[in-house]
N, C-alpha and C positions, 0 to 999 in steps of 0.2 A: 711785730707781725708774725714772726716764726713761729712765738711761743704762741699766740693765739692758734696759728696751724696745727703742732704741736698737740694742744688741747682737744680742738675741735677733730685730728686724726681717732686721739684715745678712747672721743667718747664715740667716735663713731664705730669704731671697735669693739669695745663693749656694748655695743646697742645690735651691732649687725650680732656678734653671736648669741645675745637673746632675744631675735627674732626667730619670726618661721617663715621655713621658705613662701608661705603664701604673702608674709610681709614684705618680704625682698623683693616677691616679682610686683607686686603692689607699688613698689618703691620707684623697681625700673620702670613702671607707667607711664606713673605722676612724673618724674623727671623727664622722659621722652615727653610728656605732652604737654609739659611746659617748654623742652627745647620747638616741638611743632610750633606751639603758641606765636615763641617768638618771630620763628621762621617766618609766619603769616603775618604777622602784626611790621615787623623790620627787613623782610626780604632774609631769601637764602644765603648763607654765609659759609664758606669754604671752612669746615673741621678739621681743625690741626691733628696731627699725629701726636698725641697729647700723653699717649701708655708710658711712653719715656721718661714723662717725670714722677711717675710711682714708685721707679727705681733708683730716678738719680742720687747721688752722694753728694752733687754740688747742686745750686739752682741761683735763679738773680733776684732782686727783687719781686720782679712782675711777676715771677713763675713762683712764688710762696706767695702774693698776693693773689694769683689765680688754685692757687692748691687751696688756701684758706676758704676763700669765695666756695669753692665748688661743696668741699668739706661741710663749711658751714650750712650749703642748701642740703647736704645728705643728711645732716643731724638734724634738719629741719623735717626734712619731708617722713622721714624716720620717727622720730616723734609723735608727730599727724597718725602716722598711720600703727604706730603701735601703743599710742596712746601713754607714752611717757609723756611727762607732764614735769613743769619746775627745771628745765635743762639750766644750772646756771654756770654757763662758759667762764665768767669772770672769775668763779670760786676756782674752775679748774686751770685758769690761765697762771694762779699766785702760786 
């Protein structure tokens, strides 16, 4: 699961600095308005203090299972919106 994090951090890396800023705040949208989405659709949910694992050196399972998760909808909606096409995480995960 790491190495999948791992990958899907790189390519989001590489994607974020070839976009444009009009992509990025496009990006912050669409992910806010899929977090609303949810909110409506499941009820409001207390948001962890979450910045601290962008930094940590250590983390546990769940917390690279939720870094991966998150990662993988950034490379996603990234994509979408700047019209990268063919993402294949697997090639990058080997």
């Amino acid at each position: 699961m790491f190495d999948e994090f791992r990958a899907y951090w790189q390519l989001s890396e590489e994607m974020i600095a070839g976009a444009s800023k009009e992509d990025i705040a496009e990006v912050a949208r669409i992910l806010a308005m899929q977090a609303a989405h949810y909110a409506r659709k499941f009820g409001e949910l207390p948001i962890p203090d979450l910045a601290h694992l962008l930094s940590a050196t250590t983390v546990d399972d769940d917390s690279v299972g939720l870094l991966r998760d998150g990662t993988e909808a950034l490379v996603g909606v990234l994509a979408m919106v700047t019209g990268v096409g063919g993402v294949d995480i697997d090639g990058a995960v080997q």
